[in-house]
PDB file with one MODEL, atoms N, CA, C and O in Angstrom:
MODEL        1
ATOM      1  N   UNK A   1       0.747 -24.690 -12.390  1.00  0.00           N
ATOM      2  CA  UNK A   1      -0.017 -23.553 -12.861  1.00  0.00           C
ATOM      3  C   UNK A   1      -0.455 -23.812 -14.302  1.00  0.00           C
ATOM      4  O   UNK A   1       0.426 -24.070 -15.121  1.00  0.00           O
ATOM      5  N   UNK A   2      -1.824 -23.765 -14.717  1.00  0.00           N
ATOM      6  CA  UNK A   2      -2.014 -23.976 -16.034  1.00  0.00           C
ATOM      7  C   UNK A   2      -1.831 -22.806 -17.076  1.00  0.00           C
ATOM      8  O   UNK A   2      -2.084 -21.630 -16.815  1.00  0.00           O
ATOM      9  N   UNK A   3      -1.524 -23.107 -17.869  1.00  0.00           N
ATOM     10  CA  UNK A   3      -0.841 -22.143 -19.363  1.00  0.00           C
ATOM     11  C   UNK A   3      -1.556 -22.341 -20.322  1.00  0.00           C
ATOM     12  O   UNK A   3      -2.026 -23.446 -20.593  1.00  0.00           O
ATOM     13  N   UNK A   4      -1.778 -21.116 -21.096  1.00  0.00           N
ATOM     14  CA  UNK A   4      -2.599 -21.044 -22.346  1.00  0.00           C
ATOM     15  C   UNK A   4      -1.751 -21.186 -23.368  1.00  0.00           C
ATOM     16  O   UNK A   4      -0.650 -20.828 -22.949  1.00  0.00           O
ATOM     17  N   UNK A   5      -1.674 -21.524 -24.506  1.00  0.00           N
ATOM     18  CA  UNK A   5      -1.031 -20.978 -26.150  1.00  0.00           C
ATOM     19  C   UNK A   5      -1.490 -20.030 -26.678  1.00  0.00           C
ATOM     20  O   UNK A   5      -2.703 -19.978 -26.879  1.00  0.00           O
ATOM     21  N   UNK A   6      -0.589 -18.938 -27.080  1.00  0.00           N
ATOM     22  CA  UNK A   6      -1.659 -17.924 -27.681  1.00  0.00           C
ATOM     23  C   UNK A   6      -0.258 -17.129 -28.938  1.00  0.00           C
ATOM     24  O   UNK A   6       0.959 -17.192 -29.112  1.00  0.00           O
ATOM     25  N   UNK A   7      -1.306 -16.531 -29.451  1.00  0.00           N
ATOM     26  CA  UNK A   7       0.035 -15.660 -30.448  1.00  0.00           C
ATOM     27  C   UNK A   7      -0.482 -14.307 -30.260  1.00  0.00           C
ATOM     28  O   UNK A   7      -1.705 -14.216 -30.163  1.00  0.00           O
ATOM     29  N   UNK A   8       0.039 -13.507 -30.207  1.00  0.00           N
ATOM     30  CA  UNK A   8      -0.005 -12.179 -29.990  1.00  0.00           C
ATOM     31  C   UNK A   8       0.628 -11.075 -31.443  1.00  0.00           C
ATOM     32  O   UNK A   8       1.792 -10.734 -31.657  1.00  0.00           O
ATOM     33  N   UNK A   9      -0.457 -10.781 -32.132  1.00  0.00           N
ATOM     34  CA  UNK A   9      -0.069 -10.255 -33.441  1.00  0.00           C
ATOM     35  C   UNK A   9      -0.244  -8.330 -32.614  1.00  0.00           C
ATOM     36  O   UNK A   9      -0.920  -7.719 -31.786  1.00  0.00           O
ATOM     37  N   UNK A  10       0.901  -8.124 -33.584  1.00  0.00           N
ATOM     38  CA  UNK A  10       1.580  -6.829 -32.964  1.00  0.00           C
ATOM     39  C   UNK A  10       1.910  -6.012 -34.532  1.00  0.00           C
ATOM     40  O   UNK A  10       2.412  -6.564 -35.511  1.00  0.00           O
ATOM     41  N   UNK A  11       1.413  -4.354 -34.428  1.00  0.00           N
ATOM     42  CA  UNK A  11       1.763  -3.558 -35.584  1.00  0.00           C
ATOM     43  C   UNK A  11       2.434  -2.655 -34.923  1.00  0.00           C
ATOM     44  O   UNK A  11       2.114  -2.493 -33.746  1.00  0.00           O
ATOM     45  N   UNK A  12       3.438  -1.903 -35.443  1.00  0.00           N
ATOM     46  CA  UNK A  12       4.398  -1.146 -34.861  1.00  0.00           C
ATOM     47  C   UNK A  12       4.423   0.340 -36.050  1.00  0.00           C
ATOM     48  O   UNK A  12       5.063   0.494 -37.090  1.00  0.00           O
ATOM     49  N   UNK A  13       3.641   1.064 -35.490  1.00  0.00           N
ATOM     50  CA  UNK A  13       3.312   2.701 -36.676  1.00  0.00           C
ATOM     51  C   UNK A  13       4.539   3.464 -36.707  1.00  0.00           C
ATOM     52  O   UNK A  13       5.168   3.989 -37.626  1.00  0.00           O
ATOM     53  N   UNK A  14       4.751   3.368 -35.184  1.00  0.00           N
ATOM     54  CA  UNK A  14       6.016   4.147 -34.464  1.00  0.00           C
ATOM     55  C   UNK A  14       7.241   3.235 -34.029  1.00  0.00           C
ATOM     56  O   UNK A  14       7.347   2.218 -33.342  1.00  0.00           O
ATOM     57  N   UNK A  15       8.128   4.057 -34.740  1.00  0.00           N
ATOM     58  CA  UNK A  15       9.730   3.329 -35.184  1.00  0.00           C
ATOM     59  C   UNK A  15      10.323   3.564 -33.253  1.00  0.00           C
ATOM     60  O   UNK A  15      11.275   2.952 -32.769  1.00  0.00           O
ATOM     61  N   UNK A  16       9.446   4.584 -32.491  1.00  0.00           N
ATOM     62  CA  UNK A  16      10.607   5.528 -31.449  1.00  0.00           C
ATOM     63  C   UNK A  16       9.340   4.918 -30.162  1.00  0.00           C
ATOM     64  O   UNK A  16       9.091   5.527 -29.122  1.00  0.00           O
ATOM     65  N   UNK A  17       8.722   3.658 -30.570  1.00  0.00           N
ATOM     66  CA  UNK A  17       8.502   3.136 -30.093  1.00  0.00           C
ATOM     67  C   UNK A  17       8.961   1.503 -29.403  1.00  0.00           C
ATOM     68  O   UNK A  17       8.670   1.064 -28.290  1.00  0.00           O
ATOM     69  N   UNK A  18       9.824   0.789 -30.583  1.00  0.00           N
ATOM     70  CA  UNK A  18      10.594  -0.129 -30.425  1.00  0.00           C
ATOM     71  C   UNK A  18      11.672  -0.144 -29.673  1.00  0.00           C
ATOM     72  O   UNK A  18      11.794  -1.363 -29.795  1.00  0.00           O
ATOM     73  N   UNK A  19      12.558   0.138 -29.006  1.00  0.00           N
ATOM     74  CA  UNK A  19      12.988  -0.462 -27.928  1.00  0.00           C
ATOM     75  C   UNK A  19      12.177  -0.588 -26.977  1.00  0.00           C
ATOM     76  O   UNK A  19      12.661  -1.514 -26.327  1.00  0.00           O
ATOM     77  N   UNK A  20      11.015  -0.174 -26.337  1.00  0.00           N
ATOM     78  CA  UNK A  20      10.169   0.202 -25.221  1.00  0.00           C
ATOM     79  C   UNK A  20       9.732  -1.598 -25.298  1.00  0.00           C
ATOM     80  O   UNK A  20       9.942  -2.343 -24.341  1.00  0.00           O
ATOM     81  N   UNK A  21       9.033  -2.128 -26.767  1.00  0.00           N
ATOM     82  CA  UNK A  21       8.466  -3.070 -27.052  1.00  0.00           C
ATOM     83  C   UNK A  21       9.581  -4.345 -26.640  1.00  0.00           C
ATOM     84  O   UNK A  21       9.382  -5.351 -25.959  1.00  0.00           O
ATOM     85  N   UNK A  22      10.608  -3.954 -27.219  1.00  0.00           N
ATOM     86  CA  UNK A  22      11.942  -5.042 -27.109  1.00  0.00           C
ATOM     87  C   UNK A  22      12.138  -5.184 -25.826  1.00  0.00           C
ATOM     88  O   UNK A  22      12.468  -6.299 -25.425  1.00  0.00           O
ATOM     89  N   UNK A  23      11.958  -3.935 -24.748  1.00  0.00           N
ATOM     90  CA  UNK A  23      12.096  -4.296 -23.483  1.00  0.00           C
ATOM     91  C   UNK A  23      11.219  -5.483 -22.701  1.00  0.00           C
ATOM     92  O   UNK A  23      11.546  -6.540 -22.160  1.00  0.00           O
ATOM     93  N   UNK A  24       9.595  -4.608 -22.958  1.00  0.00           N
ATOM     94  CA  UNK A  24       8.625  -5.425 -22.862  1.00  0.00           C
ATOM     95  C   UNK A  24       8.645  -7.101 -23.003  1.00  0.00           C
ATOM     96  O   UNK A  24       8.234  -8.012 -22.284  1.00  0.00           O
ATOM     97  N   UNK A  25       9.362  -7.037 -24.350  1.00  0.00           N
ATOM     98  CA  UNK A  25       9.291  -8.726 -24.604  1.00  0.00           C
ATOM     99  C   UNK A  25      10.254  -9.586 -23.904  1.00  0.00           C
ATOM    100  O   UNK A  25      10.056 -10.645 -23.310  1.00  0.00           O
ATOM    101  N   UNK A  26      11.392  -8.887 -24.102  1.00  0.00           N
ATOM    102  CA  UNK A  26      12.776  -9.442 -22.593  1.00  0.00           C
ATOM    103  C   UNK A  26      12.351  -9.887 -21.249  1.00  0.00           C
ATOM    104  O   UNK A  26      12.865 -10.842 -20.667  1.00  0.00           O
ATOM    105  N   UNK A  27      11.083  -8.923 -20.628  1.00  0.00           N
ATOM    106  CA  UNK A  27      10.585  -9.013 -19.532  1.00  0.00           C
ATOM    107  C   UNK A  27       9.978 -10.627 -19.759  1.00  0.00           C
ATOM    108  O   UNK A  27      10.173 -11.514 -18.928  1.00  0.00           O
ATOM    109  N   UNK A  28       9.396 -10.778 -20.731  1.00  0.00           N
ATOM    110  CA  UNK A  28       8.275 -12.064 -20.392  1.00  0.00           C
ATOM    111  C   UNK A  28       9.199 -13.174 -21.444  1.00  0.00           C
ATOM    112  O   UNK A  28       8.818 -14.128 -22.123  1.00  0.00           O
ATOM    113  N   UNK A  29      10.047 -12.801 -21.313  1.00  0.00           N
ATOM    114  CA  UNK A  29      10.969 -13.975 -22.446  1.00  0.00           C
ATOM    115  C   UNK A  29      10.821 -15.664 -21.936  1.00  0.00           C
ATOM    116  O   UNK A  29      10.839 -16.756 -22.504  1.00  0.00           O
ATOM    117  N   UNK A  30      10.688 -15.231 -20.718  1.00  0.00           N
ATOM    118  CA  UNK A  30      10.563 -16.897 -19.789  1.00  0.00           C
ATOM    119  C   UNK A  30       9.131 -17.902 -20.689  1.00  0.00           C
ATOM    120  O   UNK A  30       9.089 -19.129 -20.769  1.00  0.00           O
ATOM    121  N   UNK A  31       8.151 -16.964 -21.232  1.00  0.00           N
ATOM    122  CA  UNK A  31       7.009 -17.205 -21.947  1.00  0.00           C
ATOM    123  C   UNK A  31       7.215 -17.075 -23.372  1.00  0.00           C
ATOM    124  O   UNK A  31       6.143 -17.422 -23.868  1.00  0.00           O
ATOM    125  N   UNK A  32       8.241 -16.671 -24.556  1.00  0.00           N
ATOM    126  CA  UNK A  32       7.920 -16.738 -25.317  1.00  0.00           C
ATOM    127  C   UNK A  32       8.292 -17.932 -25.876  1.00  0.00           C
ATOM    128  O   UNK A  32       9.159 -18.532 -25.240  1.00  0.00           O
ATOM    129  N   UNK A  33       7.803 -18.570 -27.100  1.00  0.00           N
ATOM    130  CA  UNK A  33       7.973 -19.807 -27.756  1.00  0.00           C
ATOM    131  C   UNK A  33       8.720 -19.426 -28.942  1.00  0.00           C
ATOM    132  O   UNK A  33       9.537 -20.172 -29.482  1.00  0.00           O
ATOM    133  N   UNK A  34       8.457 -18.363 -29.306  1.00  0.00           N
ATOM    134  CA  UNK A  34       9.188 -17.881 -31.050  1.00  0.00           C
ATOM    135  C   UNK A  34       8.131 -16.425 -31.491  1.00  0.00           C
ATOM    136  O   UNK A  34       7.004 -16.049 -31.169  1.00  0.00           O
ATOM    137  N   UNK A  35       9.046 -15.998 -32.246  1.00  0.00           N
ATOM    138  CA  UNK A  35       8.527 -14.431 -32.987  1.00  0.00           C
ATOM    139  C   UNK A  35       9.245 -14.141 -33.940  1.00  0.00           C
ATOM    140  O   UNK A  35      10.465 -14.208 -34.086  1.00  0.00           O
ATOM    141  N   UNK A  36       8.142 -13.690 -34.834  1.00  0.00           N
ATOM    142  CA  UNK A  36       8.552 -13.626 -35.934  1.00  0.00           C
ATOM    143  C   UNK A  36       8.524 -11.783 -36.540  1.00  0.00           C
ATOM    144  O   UNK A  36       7.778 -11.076 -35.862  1.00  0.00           O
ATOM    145  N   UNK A  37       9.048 -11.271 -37.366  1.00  0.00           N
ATOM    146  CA  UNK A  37       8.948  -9.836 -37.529  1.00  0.00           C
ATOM    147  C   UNK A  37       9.178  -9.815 -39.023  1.00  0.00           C
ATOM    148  O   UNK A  37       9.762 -10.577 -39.793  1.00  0.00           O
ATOM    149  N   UNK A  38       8.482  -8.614 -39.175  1.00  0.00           N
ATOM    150  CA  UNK A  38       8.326  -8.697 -41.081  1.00  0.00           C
ATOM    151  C   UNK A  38       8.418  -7.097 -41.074  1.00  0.00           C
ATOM    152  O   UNK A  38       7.632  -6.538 -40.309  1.00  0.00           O
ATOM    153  N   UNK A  39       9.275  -6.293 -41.826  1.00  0.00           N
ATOM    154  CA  UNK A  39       8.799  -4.815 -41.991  1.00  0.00           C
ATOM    155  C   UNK A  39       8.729  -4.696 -43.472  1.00  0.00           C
ATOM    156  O   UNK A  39       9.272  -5.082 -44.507  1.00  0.00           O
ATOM    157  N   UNK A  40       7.804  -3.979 -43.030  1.00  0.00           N
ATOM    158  CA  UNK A  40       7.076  -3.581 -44.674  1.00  0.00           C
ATOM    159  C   UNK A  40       7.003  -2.656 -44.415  1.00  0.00           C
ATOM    160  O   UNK A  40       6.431  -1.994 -43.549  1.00  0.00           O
ATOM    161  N   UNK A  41       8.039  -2.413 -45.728  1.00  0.00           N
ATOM    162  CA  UNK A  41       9.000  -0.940 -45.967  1.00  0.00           C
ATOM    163  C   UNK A  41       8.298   0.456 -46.798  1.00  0.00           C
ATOM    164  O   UNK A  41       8.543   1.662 -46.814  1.00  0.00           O
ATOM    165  N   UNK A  42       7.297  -0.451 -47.458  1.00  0.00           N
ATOM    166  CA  UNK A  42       6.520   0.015 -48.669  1.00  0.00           C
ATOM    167  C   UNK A  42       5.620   0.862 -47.517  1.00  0.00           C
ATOM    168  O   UNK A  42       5.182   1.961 -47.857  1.00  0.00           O
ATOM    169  N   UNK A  43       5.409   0.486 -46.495  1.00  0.00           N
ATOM    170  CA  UNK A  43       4.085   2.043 -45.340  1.00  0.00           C
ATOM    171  C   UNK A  43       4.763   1.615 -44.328  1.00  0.00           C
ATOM    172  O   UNK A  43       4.287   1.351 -43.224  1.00  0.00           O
ATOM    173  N   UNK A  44       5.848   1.530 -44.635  1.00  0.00           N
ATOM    174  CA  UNK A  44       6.835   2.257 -42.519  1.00  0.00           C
ATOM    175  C   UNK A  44       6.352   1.372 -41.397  1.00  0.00           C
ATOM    176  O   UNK A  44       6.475   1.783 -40.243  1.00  0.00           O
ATOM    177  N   UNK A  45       5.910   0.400 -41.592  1.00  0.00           N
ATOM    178  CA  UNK A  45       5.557  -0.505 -40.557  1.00  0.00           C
ATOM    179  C   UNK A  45       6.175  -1.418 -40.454  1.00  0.00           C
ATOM    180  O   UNK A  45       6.858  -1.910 -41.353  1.00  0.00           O
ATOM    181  N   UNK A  46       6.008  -2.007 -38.848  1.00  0.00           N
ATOM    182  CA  UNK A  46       6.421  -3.599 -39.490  1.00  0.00           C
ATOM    183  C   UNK A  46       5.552  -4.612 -38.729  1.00  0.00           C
ATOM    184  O   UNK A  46       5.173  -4.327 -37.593  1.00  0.00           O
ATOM    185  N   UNK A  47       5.262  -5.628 -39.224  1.00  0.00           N
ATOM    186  CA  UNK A  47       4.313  -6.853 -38.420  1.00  0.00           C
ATOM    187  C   UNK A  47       5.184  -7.595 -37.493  1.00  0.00           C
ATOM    188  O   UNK A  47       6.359  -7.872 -37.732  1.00  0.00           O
ATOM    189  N   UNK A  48       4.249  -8.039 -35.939  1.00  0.00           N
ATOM    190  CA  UNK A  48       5.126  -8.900 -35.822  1.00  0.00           C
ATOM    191  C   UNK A  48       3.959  -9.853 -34.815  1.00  0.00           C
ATOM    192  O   UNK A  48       2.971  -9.480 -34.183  1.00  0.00           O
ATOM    193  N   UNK A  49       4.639 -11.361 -35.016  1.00  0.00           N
ATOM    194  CA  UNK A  49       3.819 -12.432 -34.334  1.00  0.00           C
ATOM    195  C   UNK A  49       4.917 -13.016 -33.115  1.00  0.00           C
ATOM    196  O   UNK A  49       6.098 -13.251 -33.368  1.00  0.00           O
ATOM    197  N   UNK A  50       4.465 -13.149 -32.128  1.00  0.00           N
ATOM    198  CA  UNK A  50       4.577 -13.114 -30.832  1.00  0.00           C
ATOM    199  C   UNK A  50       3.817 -15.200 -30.683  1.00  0.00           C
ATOM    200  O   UNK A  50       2.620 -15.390 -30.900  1.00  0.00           O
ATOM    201  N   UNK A  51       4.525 -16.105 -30.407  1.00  0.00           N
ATOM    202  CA  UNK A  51       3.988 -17.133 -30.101  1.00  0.00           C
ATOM    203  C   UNK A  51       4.202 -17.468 -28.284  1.00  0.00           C
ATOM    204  O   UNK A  51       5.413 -17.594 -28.100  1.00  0.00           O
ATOM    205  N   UNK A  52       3.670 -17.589 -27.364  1.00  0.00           N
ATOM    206  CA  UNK A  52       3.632 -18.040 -26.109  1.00  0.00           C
ATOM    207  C   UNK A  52       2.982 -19.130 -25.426  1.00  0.00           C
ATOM    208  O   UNK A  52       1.996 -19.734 -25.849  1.00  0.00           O
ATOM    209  N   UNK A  53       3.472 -19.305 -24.554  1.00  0.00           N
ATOM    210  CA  UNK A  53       2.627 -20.719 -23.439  1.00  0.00           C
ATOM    211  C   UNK A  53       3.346 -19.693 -22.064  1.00  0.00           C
ATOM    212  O   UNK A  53       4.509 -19.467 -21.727  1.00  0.00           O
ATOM    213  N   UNK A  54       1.873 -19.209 -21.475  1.00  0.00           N
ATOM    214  CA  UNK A  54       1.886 -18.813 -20.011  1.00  0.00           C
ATOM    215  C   UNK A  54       0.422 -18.652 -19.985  1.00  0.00           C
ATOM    216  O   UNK A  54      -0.450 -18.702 -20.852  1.00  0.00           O
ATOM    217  N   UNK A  55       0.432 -18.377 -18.315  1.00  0.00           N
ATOM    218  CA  UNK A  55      -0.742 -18.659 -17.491  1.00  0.00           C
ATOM    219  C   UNK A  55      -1.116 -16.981 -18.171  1.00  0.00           C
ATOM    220  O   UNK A  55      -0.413 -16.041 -18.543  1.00  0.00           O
ATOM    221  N   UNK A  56      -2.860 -17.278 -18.069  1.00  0.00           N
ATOM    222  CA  UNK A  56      -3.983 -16.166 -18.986  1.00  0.00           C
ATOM    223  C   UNK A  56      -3.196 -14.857 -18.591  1.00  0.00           C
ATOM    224  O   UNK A  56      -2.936 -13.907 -19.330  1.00  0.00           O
ATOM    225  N   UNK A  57      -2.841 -15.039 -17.116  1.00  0.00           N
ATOM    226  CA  UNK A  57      -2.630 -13.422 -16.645  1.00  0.00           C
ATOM    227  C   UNK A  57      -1.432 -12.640 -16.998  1.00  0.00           C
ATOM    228  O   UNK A  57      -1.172 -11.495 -16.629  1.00  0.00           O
ATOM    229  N   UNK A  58      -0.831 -13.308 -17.659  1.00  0.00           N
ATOM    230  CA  UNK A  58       0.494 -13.288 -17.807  1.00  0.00           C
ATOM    231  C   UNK A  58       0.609 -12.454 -19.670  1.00  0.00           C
ATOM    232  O   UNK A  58       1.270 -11.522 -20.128  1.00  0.00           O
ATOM    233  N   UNK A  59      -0.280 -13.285 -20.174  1.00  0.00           N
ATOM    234  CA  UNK A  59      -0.500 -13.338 -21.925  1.00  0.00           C
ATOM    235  C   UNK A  59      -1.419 -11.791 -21.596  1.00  0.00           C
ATOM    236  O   UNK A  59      -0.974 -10.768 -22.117  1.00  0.00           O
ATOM    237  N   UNK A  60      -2.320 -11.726 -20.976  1.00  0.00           N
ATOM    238  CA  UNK A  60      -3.285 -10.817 -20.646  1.00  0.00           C
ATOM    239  C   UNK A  60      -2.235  -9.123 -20.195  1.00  0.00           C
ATOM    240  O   UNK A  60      -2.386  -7.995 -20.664  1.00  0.00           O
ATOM    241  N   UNK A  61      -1.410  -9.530 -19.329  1.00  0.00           N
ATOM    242  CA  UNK A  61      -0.522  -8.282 -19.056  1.00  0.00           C
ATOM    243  C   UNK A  61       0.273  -7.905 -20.374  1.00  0.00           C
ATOM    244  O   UNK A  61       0.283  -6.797 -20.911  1.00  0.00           O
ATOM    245  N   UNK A  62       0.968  -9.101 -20.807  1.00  0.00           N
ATOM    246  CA  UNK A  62       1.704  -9.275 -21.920  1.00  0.00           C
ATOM    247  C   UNK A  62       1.180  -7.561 -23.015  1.00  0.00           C
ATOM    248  O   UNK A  62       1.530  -6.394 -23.187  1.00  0.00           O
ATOM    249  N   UNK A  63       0.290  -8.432 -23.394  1.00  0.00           N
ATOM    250  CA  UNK A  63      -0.342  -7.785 -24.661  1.00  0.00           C
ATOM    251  C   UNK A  63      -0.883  -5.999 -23.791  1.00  0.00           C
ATOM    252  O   UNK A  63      -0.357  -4.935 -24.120  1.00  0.00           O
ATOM    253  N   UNK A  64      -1.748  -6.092 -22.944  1.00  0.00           N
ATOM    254  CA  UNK A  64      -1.721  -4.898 -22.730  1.00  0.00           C
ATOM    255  C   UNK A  64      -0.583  -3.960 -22.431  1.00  0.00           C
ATOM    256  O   UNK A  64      -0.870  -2.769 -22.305  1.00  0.00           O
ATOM    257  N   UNK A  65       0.505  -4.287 -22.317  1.00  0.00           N
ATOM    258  CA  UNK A  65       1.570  -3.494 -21.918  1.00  0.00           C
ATOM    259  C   UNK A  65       1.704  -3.265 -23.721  1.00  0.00           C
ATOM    260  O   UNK A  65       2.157  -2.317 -24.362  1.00  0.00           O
ATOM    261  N   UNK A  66       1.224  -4.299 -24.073  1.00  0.00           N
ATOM    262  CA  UNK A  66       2.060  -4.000 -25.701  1.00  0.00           C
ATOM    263  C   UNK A  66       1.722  -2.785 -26.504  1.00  0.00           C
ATOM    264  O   UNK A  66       2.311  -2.028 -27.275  1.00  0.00           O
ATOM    265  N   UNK A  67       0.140  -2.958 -25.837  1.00  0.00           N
ATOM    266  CA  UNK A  67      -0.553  -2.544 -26.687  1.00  0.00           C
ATOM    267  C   UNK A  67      -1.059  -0.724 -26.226  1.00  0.00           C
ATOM    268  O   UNK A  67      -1.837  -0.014 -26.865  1.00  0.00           O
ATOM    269  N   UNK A  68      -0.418  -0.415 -25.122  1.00  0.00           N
ATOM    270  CA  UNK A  68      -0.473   1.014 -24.725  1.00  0.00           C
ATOM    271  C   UNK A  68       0.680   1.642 -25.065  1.00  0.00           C
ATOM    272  O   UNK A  68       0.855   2.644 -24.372  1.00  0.00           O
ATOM    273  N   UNK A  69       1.549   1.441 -25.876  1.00  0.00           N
ATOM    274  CA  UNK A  69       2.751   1.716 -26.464  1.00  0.00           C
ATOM    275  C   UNK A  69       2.127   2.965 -27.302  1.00  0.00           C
ATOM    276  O   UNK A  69       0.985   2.747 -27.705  1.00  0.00           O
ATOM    277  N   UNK A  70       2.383   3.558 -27.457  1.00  0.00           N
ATOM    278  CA  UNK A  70       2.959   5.033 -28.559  1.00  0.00           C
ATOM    279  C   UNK A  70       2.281   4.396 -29.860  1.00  0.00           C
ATOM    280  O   UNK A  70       2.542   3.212 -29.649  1.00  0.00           O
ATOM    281  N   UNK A  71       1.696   4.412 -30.869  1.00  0.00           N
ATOM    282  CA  UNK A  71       1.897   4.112 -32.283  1.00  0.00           C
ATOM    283  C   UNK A  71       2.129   2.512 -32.744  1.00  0.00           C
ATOM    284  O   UNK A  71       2.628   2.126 -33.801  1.00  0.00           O
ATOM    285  N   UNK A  72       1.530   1.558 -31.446  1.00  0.00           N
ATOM    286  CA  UNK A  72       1.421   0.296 -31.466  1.00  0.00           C
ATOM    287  C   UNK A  72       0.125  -0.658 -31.102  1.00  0.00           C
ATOM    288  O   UNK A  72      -0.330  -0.803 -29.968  1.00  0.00           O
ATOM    289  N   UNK A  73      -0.179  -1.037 -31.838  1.00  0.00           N
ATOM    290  CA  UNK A  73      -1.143  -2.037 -31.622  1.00  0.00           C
ATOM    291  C   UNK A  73      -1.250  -3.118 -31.344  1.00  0.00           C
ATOM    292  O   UNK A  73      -0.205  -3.623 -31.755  1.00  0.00           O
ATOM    293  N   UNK A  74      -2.155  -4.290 -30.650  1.00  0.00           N
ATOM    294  CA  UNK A  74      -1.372  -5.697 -29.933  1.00  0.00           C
ATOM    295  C   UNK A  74      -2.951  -6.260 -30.139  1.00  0.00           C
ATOM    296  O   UNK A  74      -3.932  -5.845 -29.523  1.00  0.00           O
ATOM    297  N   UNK A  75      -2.936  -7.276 -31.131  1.00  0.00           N
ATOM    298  CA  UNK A  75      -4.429  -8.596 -30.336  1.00  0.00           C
ATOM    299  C   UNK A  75      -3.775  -9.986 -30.144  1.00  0.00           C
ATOM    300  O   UNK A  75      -2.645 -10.421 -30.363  1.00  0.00           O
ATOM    301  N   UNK A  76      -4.721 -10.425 -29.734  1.00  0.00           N
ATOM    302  CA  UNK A  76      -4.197 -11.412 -28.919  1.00  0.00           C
ATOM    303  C   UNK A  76      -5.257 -12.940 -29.139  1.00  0.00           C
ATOM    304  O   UNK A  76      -6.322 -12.963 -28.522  1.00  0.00           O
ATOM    305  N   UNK A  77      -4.977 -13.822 -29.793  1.00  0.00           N
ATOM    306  CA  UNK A  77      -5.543 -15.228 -30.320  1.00  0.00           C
ATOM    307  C   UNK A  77      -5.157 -16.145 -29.491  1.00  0.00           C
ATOM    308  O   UNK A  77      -3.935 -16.290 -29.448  1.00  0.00           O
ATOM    309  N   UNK A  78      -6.063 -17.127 -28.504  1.00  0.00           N
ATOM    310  CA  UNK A  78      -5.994 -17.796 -27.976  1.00  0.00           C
ATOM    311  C   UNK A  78      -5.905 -19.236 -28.437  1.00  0.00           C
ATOM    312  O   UNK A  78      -6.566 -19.384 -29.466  1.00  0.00           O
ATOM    313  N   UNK A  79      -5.212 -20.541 -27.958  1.00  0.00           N
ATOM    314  CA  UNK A  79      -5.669 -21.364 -28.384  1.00  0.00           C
ATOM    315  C   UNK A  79      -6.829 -21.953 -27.302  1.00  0.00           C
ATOM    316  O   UNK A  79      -6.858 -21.414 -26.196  1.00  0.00           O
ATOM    317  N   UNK A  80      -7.813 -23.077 -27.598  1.00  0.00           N
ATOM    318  CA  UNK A  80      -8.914 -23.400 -26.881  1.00  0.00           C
ATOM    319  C   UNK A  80      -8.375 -24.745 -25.621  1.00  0.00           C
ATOM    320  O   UNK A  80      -9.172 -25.322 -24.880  1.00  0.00           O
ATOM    321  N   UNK A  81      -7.314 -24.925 -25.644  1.00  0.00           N
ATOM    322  CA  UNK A  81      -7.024 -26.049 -24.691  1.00  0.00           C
ATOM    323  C   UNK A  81      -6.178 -25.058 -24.085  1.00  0.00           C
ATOM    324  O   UNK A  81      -5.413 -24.206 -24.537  1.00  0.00           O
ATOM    325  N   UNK A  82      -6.655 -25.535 -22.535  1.00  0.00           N
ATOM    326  CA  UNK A  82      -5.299 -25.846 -21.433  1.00  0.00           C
ATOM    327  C   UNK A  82      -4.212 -26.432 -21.565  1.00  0.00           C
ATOM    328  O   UNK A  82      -3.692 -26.682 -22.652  1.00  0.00           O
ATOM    329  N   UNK A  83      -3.610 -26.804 -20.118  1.00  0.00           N
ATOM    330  CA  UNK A  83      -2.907 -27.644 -19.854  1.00  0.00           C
ATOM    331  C   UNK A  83      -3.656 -28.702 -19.814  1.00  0.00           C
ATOM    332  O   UNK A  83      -4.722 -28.672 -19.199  1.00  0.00           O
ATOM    333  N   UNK A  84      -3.177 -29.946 -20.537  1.00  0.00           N
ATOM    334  CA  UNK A  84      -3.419 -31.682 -20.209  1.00  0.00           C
ATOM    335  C   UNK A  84      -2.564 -32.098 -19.039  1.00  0.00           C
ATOM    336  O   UNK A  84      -2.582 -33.264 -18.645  1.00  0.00           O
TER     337      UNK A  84
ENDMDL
END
């Protein structure tokens, strides 16, 4: 099955939204490569980058589940190669 690289940048407004997200990401853990999380304390948020290798539909569910969350936002950066 061919797999994309992609990072999935994620803002989190809503605090009583995070476990929902943590679940989310458990689900597709088989796909993630590494993530990184930053809260910035200074406006109640926190950033976070999401790195993966899975097939489009997968990165594609990924992020929309992310991104219908409560007080959360999700885009999603592809890299331009396939699988070799």
């Amino acid at each position: 099955m061919e797999t994309r690289v992609a990072v999935i940048g994620i803002i989190v407004e809503n605090k009583d939204s995070v476990q929902e997200l943590n679940a989310i990401l458990h689900e597709y853990g088989e796909y993630i490569i590494g993530r990184m999380g930053v809260p910035y304390r200074a406006r109640g948020i926190s950033v976070i980058s999401v790195a993966v290798d899975a097939p489009q539909t997968a990165i594609s569910a990924l992020s929309g589940k992310i991104g219908s969350l409560a007080g959360v936002s999700a885009k999603t950066a592809y890299s331009k190669l396939g699988n070799e």
